[in-house]
C-alpha positions in Angstrom: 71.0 105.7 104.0 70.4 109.3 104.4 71.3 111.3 101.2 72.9 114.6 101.9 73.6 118.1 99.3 77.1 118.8 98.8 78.4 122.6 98.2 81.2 123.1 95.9 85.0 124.6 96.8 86.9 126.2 93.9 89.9 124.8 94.2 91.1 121.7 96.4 95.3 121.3 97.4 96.3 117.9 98.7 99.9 117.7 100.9 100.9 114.5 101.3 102.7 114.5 105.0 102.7 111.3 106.2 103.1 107.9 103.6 105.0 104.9 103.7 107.9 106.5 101.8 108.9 110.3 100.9 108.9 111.8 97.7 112.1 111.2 95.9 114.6 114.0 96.6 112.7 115.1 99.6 114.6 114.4 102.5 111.7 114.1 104.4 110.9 111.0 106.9 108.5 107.8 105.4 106.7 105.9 107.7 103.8 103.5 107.5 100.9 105.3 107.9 98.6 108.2 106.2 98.3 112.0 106.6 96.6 114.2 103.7 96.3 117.8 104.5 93.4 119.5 102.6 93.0 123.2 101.5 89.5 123.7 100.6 89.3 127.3 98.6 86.2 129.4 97.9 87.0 132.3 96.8 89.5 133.7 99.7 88.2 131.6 102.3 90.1 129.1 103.3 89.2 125.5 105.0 92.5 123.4 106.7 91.3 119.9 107.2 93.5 117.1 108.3 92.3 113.5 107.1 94.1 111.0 109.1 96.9 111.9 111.2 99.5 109.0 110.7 101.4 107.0 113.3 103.5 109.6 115.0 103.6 113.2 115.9 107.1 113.3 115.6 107.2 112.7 111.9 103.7 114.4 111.2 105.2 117.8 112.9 108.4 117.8 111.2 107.0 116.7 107.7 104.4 119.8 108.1 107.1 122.5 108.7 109.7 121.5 106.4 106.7 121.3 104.0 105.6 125.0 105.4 101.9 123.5 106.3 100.7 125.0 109.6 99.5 122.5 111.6 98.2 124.6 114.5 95.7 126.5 112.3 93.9 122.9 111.3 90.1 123.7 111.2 89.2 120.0 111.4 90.7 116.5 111.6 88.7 113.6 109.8 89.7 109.6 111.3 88.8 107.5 108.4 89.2 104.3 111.1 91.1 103.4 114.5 94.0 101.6 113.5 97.0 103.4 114.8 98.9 103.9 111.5 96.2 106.6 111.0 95.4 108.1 114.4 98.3 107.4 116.9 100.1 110.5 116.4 96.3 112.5 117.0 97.0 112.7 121.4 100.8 114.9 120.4 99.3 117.1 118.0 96.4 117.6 120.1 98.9 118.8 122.8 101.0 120.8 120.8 97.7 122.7 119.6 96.8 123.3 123.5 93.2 124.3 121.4 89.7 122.5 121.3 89.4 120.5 117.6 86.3 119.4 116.2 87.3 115.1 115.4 84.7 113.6 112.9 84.8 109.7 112.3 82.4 107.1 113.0 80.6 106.1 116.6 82.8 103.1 117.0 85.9 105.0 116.9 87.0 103.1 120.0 86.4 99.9 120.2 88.9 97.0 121.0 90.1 96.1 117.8 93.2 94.0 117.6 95.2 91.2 115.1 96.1 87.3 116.5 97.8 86.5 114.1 101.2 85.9 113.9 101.4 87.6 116.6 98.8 89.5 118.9 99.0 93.5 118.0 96.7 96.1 119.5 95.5 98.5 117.0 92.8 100.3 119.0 92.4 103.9 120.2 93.9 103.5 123.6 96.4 104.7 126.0 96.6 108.3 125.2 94.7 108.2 122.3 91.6 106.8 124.2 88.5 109.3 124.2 88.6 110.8 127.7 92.7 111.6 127.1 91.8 113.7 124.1 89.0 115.2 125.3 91.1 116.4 127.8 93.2 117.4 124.8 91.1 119.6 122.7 89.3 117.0 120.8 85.9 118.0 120.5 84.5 114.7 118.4 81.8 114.6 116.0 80.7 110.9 115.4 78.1 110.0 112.8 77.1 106.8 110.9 75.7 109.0 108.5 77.0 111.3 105.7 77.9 114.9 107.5 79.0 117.3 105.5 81.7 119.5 107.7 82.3 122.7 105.6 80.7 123.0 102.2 82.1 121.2 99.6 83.4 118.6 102.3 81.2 115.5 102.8 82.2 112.4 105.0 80.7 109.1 102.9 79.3 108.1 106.4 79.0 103.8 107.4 79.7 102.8 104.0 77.0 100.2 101.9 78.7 96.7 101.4 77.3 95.8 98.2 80.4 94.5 96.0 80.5 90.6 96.1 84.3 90.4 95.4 85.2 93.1 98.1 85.6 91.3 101.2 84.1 93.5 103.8 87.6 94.9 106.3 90.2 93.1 104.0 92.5 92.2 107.2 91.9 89.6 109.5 90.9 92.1 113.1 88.9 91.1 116.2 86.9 93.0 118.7 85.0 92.0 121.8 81.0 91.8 121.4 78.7 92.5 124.0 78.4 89.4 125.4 82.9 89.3 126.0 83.5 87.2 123.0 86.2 87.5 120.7 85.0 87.7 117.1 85.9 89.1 113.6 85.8 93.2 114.0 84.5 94.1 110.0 85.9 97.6 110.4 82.5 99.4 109.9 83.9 102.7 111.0 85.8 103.3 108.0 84.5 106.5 106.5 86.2 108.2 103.4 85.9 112.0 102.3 84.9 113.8 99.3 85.4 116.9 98.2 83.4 118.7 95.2 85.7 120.9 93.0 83.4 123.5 91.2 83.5 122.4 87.5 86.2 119.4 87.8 83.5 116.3 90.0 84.3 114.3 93.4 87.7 114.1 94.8 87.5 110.7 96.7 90.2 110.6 99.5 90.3 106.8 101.3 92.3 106.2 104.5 92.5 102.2 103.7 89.4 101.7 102.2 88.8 98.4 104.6 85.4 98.7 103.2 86.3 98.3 99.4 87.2 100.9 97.4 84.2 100.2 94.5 81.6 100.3 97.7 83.4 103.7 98.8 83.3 105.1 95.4 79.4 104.3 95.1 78.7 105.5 98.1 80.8 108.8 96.6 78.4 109.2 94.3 75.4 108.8 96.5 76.1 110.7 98.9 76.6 113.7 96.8 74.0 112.8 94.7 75.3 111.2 91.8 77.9 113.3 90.2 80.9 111.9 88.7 84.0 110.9 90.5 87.2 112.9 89.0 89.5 111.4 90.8 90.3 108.5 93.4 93.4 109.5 96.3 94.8 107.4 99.2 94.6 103.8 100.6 92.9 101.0 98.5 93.7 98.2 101.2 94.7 95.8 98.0 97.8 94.4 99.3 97.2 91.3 100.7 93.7 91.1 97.7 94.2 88.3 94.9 94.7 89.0 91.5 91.6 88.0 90.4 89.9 91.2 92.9 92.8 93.4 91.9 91.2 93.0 88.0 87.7 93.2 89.3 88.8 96.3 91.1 89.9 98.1 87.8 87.2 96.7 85.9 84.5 97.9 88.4 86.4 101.7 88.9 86.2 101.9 85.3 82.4 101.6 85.3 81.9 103.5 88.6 84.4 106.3 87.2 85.0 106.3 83.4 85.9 109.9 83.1 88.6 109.9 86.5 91.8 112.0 85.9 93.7 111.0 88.4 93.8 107.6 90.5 96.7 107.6 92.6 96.9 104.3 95.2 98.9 104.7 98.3 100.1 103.2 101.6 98.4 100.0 101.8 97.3 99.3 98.6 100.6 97.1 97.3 102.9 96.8 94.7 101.1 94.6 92.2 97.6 96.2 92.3 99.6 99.5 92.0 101.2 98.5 89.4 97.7 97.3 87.2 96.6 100.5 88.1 99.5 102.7 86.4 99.2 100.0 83.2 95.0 100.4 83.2 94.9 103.6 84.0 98.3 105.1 82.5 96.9 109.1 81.9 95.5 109.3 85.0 97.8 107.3 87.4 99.7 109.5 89.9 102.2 108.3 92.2 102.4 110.7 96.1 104.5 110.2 98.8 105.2 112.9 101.6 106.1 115.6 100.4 104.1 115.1 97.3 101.2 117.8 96.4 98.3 118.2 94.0 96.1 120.7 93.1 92.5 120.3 91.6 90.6 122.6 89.8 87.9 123.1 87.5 90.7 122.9 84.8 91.8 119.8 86.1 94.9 118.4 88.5 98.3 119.8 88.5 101.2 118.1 90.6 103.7 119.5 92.7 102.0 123.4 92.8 102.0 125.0 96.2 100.2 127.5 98.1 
């Protein structure tokens, strides 16, 4: 795997706009999905990212202004993976921009990729959201199987390493075609994660569902910015549907990977009961965010709720 430099920001604010539920005494809308957007600060410059873009760009635009984030001065989206929940709403945004967008994600952004079971459900990149519709959109995509590092301080993790033997390697049961027409198990190898280096604090690791495991994301945090220490652990740990034998050889393994993390807050699809190990293992550093929820982080640490 290529190893890549990471620059530093000086400070890093998280707005949670799109999660399965608001924040209580919100008001705004839940809905199953993921949107974080990311202020990347050094000194007065400012980088908007967008990482993941949820379901729908009904809820994603009226989350962001009752939340006062502008949308239409985005910098750069980040895909973590295809499935819908994180990228459906990307074709309305797109057109409410009317602006090219640089996309990063991962080559095989748009591939068939679908369930069977109980039911056939298409979650693929299709329709409107298929490549050639947002092109025509703005979308000016940036795909890589390797580690890219968009702004300084930003780095994309890249194809991530499967080397955790209790992860299992897409942790939902999807399908793609193969060359040959065949139907067979789609391992969700585009699922890329981002991590962001706060000056002084470590590695903010943000997951979309972390279909590739959420130890072999966090290792391949650390390589990819060349070994420094993870400060804190944001977003989807794809855990709900894990035993819970893997949700203690999660904990065990993040405590080894991450002994010094400050905050861990698991969200969208990671369930109830790993969630709920993680707040008892990890009690000072669990956070719980919903939309509407923020965070700062800083080389003196993380501070909830602060805005601006």
């Amino acid at each position: 795997m290529e190893q890549a430099r990471t620059g530093f920001v000086d400070r890093l604010q998280v707005v949670v706009l799109i999660e399965n539920s608001p924040a209580y005494d919100t008001y705004l809308e839940g809905c199953f999905g993921l949107s974080l957007w990311l202020e990347l600060w050094t000194g007065a410059t400012c980088r908007r990212v967008l990482f993941d873009v949820g379901p729908r760009a009904d809820t994603l635009a009226r989350n962001a202004e009752a939340l006062g984030v502008p949308l239409n001065r985005v910098d750069a989206i980040v895909l973590s993976h295809c499935h819908f929940d994180h990228t459906a709403a990307l074709a309305g945004l797109l057109k409410s921009m009317g602006r090219p967008v640089p996309v990063y994600g991962h080559p095989d952004l748009f591939r068939s990729n679908f369930v069977l079971s109980p039911e056939f459900m298409d979650y693929a990149m299709a329709g409107e959201n298929s490549r050639p519709s947002l092109e025509a959109k703005g979308a000016r995509f940036m795909l890589s199987t390797s580690p890219v590092e968009p702004f300084p301080g930003l780095m994309l993790t890249g194809e991530v390493e499967h080397t955790t033997d209790f992860e299992e390697q897409g942790g939902v049961s999807c399908f793609t075609i193969d060359g040959n027409g065949a139907t067979v198990p789609d391992r969700l190898q585009d699922d890329v994660s981002a991590v962001v280096n706060v000056r002084g604090l470590g590695l903010v690791l943000l997951s979309g569902c972390g279909h590739a495991g959420i130890v072999n994301i966090a290792k391949q945090a650390r390589k990819v910015s060349g070994g420094r220490d993870i400060a804190a652990i944001v977003g989807g740990f794809h855990l709900l549907q894990a035993s819970a034998g893997r949700h203690e050889q999660t904990v065990r393994a993040l405590r080894g990977i991450a002994p010094g993390m400050s905050v861990i807050a698991p969200m969208h699809c990671t369930g109830l009961q790993a969630s709920a190990l993680i707040a008892r293992e990890f009690p000072e550093a669990f956070r719980e965010l919903h939309a509407g929820d923020r965070v700062a982080f800083t080389a003196s640490g993380a501070a909830k709720g602060v805005q601006g």
